[in-house]
C-alpha positions as CSV (number, residue, x, y, z in Angstrom):
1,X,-9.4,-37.2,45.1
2,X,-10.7,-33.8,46.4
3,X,-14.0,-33.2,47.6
4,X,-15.0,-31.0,44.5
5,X,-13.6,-33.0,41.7
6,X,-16.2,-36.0,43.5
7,X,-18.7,-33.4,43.4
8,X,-18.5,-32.6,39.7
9,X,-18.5,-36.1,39.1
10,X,-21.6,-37.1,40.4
11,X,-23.2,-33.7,39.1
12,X,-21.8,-35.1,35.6
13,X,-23.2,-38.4,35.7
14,X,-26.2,-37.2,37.4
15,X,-26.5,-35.3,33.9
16,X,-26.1,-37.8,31.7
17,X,-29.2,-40.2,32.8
18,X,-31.4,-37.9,31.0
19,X,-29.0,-37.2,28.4
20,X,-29.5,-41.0,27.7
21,X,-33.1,-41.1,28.7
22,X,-33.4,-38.5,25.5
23,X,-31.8,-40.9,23.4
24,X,-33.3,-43.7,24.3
25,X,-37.0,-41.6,23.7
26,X,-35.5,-40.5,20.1
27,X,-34.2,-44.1,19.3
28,X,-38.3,-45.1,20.1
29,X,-39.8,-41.9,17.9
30,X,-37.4,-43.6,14.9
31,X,-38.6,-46.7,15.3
32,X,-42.2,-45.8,15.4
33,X,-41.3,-43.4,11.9
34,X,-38.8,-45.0,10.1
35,X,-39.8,-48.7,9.9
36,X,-42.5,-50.4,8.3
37,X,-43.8,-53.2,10.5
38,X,-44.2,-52.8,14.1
39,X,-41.4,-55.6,15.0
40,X,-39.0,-54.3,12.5
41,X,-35.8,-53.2,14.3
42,X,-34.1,-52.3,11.0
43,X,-34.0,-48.3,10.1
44,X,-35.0,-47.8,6.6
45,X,-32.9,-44.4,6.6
46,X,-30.1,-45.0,8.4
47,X,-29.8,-48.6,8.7
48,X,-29.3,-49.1,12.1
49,X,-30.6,-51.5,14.5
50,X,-33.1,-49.0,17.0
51,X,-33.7,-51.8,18.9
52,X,-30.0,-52.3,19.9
53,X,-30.0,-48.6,20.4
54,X,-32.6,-48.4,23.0
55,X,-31.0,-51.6,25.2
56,X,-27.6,-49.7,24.8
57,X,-29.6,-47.1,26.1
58,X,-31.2,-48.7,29.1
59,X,-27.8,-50.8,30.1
60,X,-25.9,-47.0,30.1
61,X,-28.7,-45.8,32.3
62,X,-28.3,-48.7,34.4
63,X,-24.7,-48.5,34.8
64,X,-24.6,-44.9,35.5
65,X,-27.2,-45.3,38.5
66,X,-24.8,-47.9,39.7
67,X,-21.6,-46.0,39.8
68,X,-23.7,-43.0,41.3
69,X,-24.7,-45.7,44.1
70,X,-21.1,-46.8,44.5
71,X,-19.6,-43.5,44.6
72,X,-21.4,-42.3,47.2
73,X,-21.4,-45.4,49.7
74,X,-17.5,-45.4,49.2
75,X,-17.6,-41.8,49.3
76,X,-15.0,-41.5,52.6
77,X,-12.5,-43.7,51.2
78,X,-12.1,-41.9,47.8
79,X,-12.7,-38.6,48.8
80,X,-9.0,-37.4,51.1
81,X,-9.2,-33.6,52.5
C-alpha cells in the first residue's frame, strides 16, 4: 500500500469517531424525548431499540480506535515505498 492511501485511511477513520460520537449523542436525546419511562429502551416513533443503538455506537467507537492503534504500530510492514 502507498504511503498516501494509509494516510487517507487513518484521516478517514480518524473522522468517523465523532461521526459515531454524534450518533451515539442523538440516539441519547431520543431516548430522553421519545420514551415514556426512564428505563424504557423502546422508541415510541420509530420503534427501535435506542439502547442497542447507543452500545452499537460505543462498540464502533471502540473498534475504530483499535484499528487506528493497529495501523499505526504495523505501519512499516503495510506501508511499501
Amino acid at each position: 500500500m502507498k504511503g498516501h492511501y494509509f494516510k487517507r485511511m487513518i484521516i478517514v477513520l480518524v473522522i468517523l469517531i465523532p461521526i459515531f460520537y454524534f450518533g451515539i449523542f442523538s440516539s441519547k436525546v431520543s431516548l430522553q424525548y421519545e420514551t415514556n419511562n426512564p428505563g424504557d429502551c423502546i422508541s415510541q416513533l420509530t420503534g427501535r431499540n435506542l439502547c442497542q443503538d447507543i452500545e452499537h455506537g460505543k462498540i464502533f467507537i471502540i473498534i475504530d480506535i483499535v484499528l487506528i492503534v493497529l495501523l499505526m504500530l504495523f505501519r512499516k510492514k503495510i506501508v511499501r515505498d
